[in-house]
C-alpha positions as CSV (number, residue, x, y, z in Angstrom):
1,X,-0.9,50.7,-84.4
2,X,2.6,50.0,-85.1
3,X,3.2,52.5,-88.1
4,X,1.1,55.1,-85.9
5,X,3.3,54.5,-82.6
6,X,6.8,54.6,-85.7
7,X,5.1,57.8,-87.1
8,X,4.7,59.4,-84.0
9,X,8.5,58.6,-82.6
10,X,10.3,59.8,-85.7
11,X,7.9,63.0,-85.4
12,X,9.0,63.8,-82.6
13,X,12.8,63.2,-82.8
14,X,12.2,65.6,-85.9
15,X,10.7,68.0,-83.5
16,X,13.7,68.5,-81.0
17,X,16.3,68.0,-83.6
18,X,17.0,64.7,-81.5
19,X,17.8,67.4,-78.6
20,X,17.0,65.0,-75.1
21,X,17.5,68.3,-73.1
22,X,14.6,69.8,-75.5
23,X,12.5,67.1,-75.3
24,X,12.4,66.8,-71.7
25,X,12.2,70.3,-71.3
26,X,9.1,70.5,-73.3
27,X,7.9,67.6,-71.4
28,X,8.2,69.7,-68.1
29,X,6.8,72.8,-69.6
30,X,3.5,71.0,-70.8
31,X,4.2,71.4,-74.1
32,X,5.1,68.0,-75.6
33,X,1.9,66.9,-73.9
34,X,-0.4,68.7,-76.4
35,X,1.5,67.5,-79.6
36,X,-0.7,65.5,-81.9
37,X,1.9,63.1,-81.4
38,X,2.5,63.0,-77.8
39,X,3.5,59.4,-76.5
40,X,3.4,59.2,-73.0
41,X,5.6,55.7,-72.8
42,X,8.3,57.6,-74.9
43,X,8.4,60.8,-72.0
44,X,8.4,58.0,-69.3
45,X,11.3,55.9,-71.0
46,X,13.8,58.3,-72.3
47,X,13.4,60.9,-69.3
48,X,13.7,57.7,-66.8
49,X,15.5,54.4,-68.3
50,X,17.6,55.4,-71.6
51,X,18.6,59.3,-71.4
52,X,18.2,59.4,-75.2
53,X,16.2,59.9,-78.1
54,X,18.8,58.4,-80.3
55,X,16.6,55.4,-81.1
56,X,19.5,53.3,-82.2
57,X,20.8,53.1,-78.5
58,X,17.2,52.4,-76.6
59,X,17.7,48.6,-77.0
60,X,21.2,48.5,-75.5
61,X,20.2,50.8,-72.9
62,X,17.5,48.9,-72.0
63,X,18.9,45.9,-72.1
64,X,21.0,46.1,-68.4
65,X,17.7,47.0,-66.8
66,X,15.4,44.0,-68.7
67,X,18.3,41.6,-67.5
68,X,18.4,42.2,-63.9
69,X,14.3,42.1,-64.0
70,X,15.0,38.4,-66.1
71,X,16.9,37.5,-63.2
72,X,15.2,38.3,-60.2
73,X,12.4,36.2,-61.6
74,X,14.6,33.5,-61.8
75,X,15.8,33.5,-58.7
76,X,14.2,31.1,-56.5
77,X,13.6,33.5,-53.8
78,X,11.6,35.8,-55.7
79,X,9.4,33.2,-56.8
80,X,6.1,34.2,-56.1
81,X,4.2,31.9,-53.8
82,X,0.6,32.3,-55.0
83,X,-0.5,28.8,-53.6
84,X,-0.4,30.6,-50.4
85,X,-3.4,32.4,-51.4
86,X,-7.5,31.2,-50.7
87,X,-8.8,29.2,-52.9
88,X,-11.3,31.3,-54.1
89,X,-9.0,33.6,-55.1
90,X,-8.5,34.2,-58.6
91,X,-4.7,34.8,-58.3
92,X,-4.2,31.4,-56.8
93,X,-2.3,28.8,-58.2
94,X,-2.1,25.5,-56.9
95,X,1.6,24.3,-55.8
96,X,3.9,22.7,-58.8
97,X,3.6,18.9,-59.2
98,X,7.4,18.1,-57.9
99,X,6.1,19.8,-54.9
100,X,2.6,18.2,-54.1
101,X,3.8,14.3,-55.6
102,X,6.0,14.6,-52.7
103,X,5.1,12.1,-49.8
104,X,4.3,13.7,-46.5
105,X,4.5,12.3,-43.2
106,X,2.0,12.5,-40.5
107,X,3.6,14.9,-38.6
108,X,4.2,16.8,-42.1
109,X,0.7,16.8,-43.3
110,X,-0.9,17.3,-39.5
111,X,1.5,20.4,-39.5
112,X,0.1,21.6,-42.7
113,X,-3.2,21.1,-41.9
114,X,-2.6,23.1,-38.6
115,X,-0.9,26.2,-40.9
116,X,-4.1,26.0,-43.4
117,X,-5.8,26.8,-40.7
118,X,-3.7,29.7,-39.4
119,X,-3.3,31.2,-42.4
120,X,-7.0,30.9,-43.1
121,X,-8.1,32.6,-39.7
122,X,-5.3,35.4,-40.0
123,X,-7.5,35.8,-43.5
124,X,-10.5,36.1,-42.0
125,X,-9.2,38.6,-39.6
126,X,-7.7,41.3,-42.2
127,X,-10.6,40.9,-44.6
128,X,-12.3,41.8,-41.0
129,X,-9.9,44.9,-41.0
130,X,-9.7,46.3,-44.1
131,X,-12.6,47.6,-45.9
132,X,-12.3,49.3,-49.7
133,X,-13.4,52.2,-48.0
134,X,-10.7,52.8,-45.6
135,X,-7.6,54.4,-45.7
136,X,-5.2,52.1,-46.0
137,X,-2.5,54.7,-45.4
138,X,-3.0,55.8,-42.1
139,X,-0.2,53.2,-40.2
140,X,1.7,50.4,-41.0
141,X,0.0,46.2,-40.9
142,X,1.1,44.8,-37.7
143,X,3.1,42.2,-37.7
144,X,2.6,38.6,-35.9
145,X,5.0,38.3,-32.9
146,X,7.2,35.3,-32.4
147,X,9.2,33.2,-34.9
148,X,8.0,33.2,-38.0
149,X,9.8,31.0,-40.7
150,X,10.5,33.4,-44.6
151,X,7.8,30.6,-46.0
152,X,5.1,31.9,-44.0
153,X,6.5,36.0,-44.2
154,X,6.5,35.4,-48.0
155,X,2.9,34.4,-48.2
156,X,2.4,37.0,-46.0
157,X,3.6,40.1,-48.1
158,X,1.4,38.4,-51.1
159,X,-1.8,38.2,-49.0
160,X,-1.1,42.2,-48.5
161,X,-0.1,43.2,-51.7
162,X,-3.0,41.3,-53.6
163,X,-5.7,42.2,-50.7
164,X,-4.6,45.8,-52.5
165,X,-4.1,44.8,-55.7
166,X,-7.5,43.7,-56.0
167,X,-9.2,46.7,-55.1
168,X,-7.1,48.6,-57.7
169,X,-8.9,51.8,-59.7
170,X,-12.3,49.4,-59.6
171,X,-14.1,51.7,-62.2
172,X,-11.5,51.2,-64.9
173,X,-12.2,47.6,-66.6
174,X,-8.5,47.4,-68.2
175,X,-7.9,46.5,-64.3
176,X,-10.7,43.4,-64.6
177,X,-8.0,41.0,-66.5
178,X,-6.7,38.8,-64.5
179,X,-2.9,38.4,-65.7
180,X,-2.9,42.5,-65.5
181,X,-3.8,42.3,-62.3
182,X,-1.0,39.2,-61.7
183,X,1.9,41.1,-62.9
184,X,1.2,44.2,-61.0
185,X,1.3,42.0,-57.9
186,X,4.1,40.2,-58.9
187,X,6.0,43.1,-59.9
188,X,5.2,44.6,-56.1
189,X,6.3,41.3,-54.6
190,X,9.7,41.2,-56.4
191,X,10.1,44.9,-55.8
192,X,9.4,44.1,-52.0
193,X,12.0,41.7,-51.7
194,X,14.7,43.5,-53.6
195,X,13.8,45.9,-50.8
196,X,13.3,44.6,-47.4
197,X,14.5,47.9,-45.2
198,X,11.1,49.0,-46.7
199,X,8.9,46.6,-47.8
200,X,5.7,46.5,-49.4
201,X,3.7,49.9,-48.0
202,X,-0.2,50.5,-48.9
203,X,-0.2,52.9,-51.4
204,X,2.9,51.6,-53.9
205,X,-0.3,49.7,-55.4
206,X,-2.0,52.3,-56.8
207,X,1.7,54.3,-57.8
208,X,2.6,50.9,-59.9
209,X,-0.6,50.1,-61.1
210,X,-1.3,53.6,-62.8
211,X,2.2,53.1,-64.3
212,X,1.7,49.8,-65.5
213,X,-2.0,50.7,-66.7
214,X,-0.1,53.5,-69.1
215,X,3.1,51.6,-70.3
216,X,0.6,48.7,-71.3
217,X,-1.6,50.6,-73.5
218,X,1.4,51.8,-75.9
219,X,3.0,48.2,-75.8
220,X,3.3,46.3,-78.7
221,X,4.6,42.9,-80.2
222,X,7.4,43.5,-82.3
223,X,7.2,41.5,-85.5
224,X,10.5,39.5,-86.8
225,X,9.9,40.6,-89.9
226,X,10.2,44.4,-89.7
227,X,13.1,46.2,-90.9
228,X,16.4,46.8,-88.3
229,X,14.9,50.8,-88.4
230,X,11.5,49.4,-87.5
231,X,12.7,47.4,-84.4
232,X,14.8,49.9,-83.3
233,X,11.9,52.3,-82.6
234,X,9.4,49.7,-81.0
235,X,12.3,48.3,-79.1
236,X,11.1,51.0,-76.4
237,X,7.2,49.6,-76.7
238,X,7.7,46.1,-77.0
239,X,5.4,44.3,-74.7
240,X,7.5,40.9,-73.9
241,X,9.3,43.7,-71.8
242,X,6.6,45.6,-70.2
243,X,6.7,43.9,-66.7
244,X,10.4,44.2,-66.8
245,X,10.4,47.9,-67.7
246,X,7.5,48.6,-65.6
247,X,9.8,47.3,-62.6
248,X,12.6,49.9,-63.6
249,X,10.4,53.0,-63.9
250,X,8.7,52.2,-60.4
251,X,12.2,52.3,-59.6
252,X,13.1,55.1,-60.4
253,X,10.0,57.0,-59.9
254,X,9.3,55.9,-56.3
255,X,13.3,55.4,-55.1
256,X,15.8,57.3,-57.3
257,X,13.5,60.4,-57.0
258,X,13.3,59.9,-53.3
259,X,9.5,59.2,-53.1
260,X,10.4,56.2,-50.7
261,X,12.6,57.4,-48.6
262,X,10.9,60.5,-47.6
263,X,7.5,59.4,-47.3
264,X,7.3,55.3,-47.4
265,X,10.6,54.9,-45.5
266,X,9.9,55.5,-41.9
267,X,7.4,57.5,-39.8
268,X,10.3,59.6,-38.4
269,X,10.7,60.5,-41.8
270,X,7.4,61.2,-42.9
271,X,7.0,63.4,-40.3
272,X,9.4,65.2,-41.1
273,X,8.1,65.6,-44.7
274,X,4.8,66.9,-42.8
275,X,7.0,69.7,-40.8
276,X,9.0,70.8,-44.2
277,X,4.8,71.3,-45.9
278,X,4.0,73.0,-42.7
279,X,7.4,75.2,-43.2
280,X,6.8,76.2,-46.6
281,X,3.0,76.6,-46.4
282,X,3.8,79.7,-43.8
283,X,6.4,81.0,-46.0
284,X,3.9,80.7,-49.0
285,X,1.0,81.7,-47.5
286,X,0.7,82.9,-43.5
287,X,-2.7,83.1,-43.5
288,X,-3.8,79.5,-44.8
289,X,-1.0,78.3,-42.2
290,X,-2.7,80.4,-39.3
291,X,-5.9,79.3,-40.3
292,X,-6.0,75.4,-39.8
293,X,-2.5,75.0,-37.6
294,X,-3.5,77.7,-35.3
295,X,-6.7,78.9,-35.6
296,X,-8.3,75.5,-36.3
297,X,-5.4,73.3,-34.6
298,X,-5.7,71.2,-37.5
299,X,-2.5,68.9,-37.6
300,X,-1.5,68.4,-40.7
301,X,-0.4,64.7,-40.5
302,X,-4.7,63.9,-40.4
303,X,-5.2,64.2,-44.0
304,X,-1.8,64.9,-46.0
305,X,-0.2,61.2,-45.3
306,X,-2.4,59.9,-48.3
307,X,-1.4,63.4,-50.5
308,X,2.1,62.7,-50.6
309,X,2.5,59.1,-50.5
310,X,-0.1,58.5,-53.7
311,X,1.5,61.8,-55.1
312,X,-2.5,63.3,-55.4
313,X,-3.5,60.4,-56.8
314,X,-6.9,60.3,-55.1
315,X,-7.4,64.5,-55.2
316,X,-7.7,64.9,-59.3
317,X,-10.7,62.8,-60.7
318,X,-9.8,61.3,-63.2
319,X,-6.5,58.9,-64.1
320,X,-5.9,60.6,-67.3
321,X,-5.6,64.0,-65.2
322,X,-2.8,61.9,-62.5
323,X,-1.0,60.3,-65.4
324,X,-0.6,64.2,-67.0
325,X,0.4,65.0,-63.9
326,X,2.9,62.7,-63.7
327,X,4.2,63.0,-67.1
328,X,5.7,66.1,-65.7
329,X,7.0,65.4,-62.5
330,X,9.1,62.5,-64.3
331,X,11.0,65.0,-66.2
332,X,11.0,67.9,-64.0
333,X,12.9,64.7,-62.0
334,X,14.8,63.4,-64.9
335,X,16.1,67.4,-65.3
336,X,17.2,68.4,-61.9
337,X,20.2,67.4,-60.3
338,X,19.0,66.3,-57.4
339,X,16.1,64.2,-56.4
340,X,12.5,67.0,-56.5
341,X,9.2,64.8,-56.6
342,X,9.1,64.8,-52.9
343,X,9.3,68.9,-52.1
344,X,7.6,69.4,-55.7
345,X,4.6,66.9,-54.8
346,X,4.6,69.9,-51.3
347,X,4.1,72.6,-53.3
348,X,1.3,71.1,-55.1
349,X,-0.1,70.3,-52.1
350,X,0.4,73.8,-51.3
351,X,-1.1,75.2,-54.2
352,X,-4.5,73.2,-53.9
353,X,-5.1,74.7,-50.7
354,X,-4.4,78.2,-51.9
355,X,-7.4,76.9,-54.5
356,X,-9.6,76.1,-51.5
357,X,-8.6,79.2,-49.1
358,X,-11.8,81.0,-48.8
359,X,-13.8,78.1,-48.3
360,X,-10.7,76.9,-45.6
361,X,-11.5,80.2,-44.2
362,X,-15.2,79.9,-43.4
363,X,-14.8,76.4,-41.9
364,X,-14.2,74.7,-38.6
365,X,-12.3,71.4,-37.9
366,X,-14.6,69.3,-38.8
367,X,-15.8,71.1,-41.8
368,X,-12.0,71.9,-43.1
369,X,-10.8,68.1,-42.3
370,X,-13.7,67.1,-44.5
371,X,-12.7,69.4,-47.2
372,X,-9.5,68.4,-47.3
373,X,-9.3,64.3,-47.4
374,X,-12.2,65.2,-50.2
375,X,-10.8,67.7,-52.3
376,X,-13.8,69.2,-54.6
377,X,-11.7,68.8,-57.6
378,X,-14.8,69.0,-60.1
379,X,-16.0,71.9,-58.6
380,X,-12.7,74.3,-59.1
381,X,-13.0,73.5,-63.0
382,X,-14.6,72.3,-65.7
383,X,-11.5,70.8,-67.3
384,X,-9.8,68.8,-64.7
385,X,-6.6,68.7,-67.2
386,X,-6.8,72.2,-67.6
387,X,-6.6,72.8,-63.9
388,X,-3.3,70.1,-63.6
389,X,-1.3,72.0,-66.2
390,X,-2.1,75.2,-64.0
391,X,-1.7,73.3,-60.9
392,X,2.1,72.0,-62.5
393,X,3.0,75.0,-63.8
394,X,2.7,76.8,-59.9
395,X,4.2,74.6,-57.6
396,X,7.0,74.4,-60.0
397,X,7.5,78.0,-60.0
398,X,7.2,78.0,-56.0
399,X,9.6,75.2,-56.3
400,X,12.3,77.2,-58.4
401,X,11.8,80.3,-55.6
402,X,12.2,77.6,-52.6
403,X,15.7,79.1,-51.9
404,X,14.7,82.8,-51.1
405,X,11.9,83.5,-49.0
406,X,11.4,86.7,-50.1
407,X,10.4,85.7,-53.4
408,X,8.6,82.5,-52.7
409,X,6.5,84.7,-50.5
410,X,6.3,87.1,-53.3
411,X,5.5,83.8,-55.8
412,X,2.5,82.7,-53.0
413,X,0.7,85.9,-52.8
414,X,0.3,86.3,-56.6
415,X,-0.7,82.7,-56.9
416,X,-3.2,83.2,-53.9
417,X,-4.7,86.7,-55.4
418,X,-5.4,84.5,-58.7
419,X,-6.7,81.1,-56.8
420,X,-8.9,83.4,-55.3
421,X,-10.9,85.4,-57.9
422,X,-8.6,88.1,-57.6
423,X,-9.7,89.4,-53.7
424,X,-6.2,89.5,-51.8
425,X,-6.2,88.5,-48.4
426,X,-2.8,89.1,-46.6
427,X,-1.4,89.0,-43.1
428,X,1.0,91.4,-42.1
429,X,3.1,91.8,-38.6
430,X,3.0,95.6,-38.6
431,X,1.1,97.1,-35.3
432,X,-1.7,99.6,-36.3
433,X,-0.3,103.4,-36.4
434,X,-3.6,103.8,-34.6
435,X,-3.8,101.7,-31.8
436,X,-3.0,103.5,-28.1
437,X,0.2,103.2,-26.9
438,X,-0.1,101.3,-23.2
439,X,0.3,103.7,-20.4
440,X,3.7,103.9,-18.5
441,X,4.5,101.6,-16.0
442,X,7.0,101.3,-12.9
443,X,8.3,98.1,-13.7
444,X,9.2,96.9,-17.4
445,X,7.7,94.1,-18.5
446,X,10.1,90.8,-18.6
447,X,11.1,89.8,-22.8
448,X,8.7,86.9,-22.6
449,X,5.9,88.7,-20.6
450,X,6.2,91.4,-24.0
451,X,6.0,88.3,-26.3
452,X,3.3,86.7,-24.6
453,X,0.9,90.2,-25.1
454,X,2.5,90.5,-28.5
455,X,1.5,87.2,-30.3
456,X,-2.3,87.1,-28.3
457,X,-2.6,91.0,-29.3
458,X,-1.5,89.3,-33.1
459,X,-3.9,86.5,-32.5
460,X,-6.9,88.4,-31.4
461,X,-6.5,91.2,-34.5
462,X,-6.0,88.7,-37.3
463,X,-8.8,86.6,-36.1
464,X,-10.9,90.0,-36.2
465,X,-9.5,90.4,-39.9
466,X,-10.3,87.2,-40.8
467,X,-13.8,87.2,-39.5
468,X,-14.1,90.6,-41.6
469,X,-13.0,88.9,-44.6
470,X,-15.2,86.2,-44.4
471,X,-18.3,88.0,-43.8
472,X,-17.4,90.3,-46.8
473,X,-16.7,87.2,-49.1
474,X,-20.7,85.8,-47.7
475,X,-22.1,89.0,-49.2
């Protein structure tokens, strides 16, 4: 595997001429993906740690990132307290030696008995709560009132992160190891603590672990005895360093890019991500918007919270088809020069309802809600990779037209035309040449008595076009 992972680095330096503008650029366009020697570790890496294909600077490069990693794990802070687990979890560990010889007083050891049995009923009462099958999105874990010493707050944050951690892509069996499943959680309990304005939030779980599950496939021991050219290559995939670089991607994929702080942040926040999708889905398409914000008064905050914190992680079947997906949103981030995954992640969003807009068309609430936190991925394609590169490919395009309406509206009704098979469905302002003109009246009608009868007259003859449309489409 070593000589193959060698082969298929120097191949691709060869490639781009050791261009990293070129290679991310492919990487964006899709391209680099189909190469026969496509590495997805190398697009991660060099578009979002070391900036270079020069191969002879990846271990210096890395090496700021690995030591601040080293030493948050040495810190005694960030030690990670998995005795405060139960004991039939599989994570637990049992408290070191210096710190159960100790001698305990009865006060001590009545106190600790007391806390077991806290901690053990607070336990009981999330496993209570939380099911696989929720949503574990949908609002933040409360939080026990009163003091609260950081002992206690610690093995609080490690209950929550392994509760998910454990539940983690259950039909994949790389997931089933045991130390996997340790270092993603511990990697999410560091990350926490580095980051207390945030915290852990449901959802980083499944953004780490499908990062983790990637990097770890394409890691490698490096040997001592290969050649300085040799270890300068696999420097990038050596797997004494994957939790450390693992840490550094997550990083930069979920703060640098601004993934955090506009969707994991805060709820003021969030919400506002919610009213920029609702912005740009009426400037994309106005009748998708009309459809489930007015006609259906389908508020969008009921099923896109889990779309744009997991970045469609749940919506595209498969993890091979997420981890494509992702491959380009790294670089598209790693190219612009400013933070894009949050507004890009929109217009994907965007884009798969423009997939689903006759079927959005012929439903009601329930039926559209439904549709929509269970997104019929399988039946839009045969290829589900197939449909992610076309997916990509448009809400980039809507995302490099965001600045003039004109065009992104332009941009959405092509892309809508196509979604749907080709039969156009549009939504103009303009009044019908042929309707009557009202008779005169003595007294003028006030501005918002003529916007009142302007926007029901709008409502009633677009909900008349729709209805047309959709019988059309049922024959």
């Amino acid at each position: 595997m070593d000589n193959k992972i060698i082969e298929n680095v120097l191949l691709t330096i060869e490639q781009y001429k050791g261009s990293t503008a070129d290679f991310k650029q492919a990487a964006v366009s899709g391209k680099y993906g189909r190469m026969p020697f496509f590495s997805r570790l190398l697009v991660w890496k060099v578009c979002a740690l070391t900036e270079t294909l020069n191969m002879r600077e990846w271990h210096e490069r890395l090496r700021t990132s690995r030591t601040v990693y080293h030493g948050l794990r040495q810190n005694r802070e960030m030690r990670v307290p998995w005795h405060a687990l139960d004991d039939e979890c599989d994570l637990a560990e049992p408290r070191s030696r210096s710190e159960s010889d100790k001698p305990k007083s009865r006060s001590e050891s009545d106190k600790s008995k007391t806390d077991k049995a806290e901690r053990a009923q607070r336990r009981q009462l999330a496993k209570t709560a939380v099911s696989a099958d929720e949503d574990p999105l949908s609002s933040a874990p409360p939080r026990r009132e009163g003091a609260v010493d950081q002992t206690e707050l610690d093995g609080e944050l490690l209950r929550s992160i392994v509760l998910d951690v454990q539940r983690l892509f259950p039909g994949e069996e790389f997931f089933v190891e045991t130390h996997r499943r340790r270092h993603i959680a511990t990697i999410l309990y560091v990350w926490a603590k580095c980051n207390p304005q945030v915290g852990y939030k449901q959802g980083m779980h499944e953004i780490l672990g499908l990062i983790y599950w990637n990097m770890a496939r394409e890691s490698v021991e490096v040997p001592a005895d290969y050649s300085s050219d040799d270890r300068a290559v696999l420097a990038l995939y050596d797997v004494q360093y994957l939790a450390h670089d693992v840490f550094a991607l997550f990083n930069r994929f979920v703060v640098a890019s601004g993934v955090v702080g506009d969707f994991y942040a805060s709820e003021a926040q969030l919400m506002l991500s919610v009213e920029q999708f609702n912005a740009l889905l009426m400037k994309v398409d106005q009748l998708v918007h009309y459809n489930l914000v007015t006609k259906l008064r389908l508020e969008s905050q009921l099923w896109i919270i889990r779309y744009l914190r997991l970045l469609l992680a749940r919506e595209l079947g498969d993890v091979e088809s997420i981890s494509k997906l992702w491959d380009r949103l790294v670089a598209a981030d790693s190219l612009s020069p400013k933070p894009c995954v949050p507004q890009l992640t929109i217009f994907l969003v965007i884009v798969l309802l423009l997939h689903i807009k006759r079927e959005l068309m012929l439903c009601d609430f329930s039926e559209a809600l439904t549709l929509l936190l269970r997104y019929p991925i399988g039946a839009k394609t045969a290829s589900h990779r197939d449909f992610v590169d076309s997916l990509f490919d448009d809400a980039y395009l809507l995302y490099q037209s965001r600045e003039n309406d004109l065009k992104l509206y332009e941009v959405g009704s092509r892309l809508s035309k196509r979604a749907s098979g080709g039969v156009s469905v549009t939504y103009s302002p303009k009044v019908s040449l042929d309707t009557p003109s009202p008779s005169p009246s003595p007294m003028p009608p006030t501005a918002e008595e003529s916007r009142a009868a302007k926007m029901a007259f709008e409502k009633t003859r677009l909900e008349m076009r729709l209805k047309k449309k959709a019988q059309s489409m049922l024959q």
